[in-house]
C-alpha positions in Angstrom: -3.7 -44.4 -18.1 -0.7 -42.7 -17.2 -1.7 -39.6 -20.0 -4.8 -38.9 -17.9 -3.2 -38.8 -14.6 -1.1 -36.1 -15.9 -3.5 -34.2 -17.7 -5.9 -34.6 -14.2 -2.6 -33.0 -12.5 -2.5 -29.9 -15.1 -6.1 -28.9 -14.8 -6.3 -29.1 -11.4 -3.6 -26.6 -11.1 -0.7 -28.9 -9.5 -3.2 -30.2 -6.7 -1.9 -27.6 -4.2 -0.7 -24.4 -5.5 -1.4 -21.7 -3.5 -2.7 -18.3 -4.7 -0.1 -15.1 -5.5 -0.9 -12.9 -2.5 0.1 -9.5 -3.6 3.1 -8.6 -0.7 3.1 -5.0 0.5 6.2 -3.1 -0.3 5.3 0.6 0.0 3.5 2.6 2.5 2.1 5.9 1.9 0.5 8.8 4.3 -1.7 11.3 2.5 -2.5 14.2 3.8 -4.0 17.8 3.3 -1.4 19.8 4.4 -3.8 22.9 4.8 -5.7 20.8 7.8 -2.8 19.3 9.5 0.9 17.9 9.4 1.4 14.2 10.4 2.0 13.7 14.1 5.5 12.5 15.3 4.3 8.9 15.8 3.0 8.7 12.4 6.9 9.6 11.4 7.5 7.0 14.2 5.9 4.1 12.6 7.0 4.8 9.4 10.7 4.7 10.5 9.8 1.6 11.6 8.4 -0.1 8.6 11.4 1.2 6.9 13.7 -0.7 8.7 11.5 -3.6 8.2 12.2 -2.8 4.3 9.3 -1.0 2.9 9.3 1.9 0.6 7.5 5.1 3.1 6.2 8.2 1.3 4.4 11.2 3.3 2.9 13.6 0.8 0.1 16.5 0.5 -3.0 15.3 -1.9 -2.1 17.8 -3.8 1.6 16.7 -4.8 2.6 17.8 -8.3 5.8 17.8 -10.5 7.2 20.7 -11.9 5.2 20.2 -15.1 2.3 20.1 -12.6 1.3 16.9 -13.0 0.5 14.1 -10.4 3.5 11.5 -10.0 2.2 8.1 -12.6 3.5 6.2 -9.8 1.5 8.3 -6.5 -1.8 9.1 -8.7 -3.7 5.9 -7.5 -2.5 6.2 -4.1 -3.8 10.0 -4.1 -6.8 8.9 -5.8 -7.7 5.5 -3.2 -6.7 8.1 -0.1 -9.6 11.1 -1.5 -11.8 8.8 -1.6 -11.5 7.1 1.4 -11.2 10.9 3.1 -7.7 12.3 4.3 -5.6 11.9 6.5 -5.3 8.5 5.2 -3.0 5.2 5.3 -2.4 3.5 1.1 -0.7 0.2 1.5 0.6 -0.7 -2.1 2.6 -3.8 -3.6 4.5 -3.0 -7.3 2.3 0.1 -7.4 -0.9 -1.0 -7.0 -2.9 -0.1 -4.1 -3.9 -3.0 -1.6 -5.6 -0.9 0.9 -6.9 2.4 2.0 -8.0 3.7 5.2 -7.9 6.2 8.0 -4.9 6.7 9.3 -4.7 5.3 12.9 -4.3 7.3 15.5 -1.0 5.3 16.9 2.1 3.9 15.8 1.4 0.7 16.5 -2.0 0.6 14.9 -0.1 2.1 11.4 2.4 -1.2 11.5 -0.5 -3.3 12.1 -2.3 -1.9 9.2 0.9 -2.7 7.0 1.6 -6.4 8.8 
């Protein structure tokens, strides 16, 4: 009897395991740089998160290395931010984007976003 419990226990996952949430860690502003700059609050906010102790980026859509390739480690972020439409806000964990979407039009809306 006591064999079943445990096998029970195993397939039901450990009766109250919760799921892996991915956990931002890196914020990034895309932009076109042709249409705009970011404002001073959006510089604001991510000073902010910073000191909360995420990564921040700020780059043009267009960013490129001196081979003229796209950064492995921004290409997703570009690729989620285009498609949502620019400017725009890419929340990522390890990498991997987690969200994309306008970028909010205050500093406390950006943390928000993020939190």
């Amino acid at each position: 009897a006591a064999c079943v419990v445990v096998i029970l226990i195993l397939l039901s996952g450990g009766g109250g395991t919760p799921l892996v949430v991915d956990k931002p860690d890196t914020v990034a502003v895309i932009y076109e740089s042709s249409d705009d700059i970011p404002k001073p609050y959006v510089t604001g906010a991510l000073g902010q998160l910073q000191a909360d102790g995420f990564q921040t980026r700020i780059f043009d859509k267009d960013v490129v290395t001196g081979t003229g390739q796209i950064p492995n480690n921004m290409k997703e972020a570009i690729e989620e931010a285009i498609k949502n439409g620019l400017p725009a806000i890419v929340v990522l964990s390890k990498g991997k984007v987690i969200k994309a979407q306008d970028l909010p039009q205050n500093e406390s809306e950006i943390i928000e976003v993020v939190k």
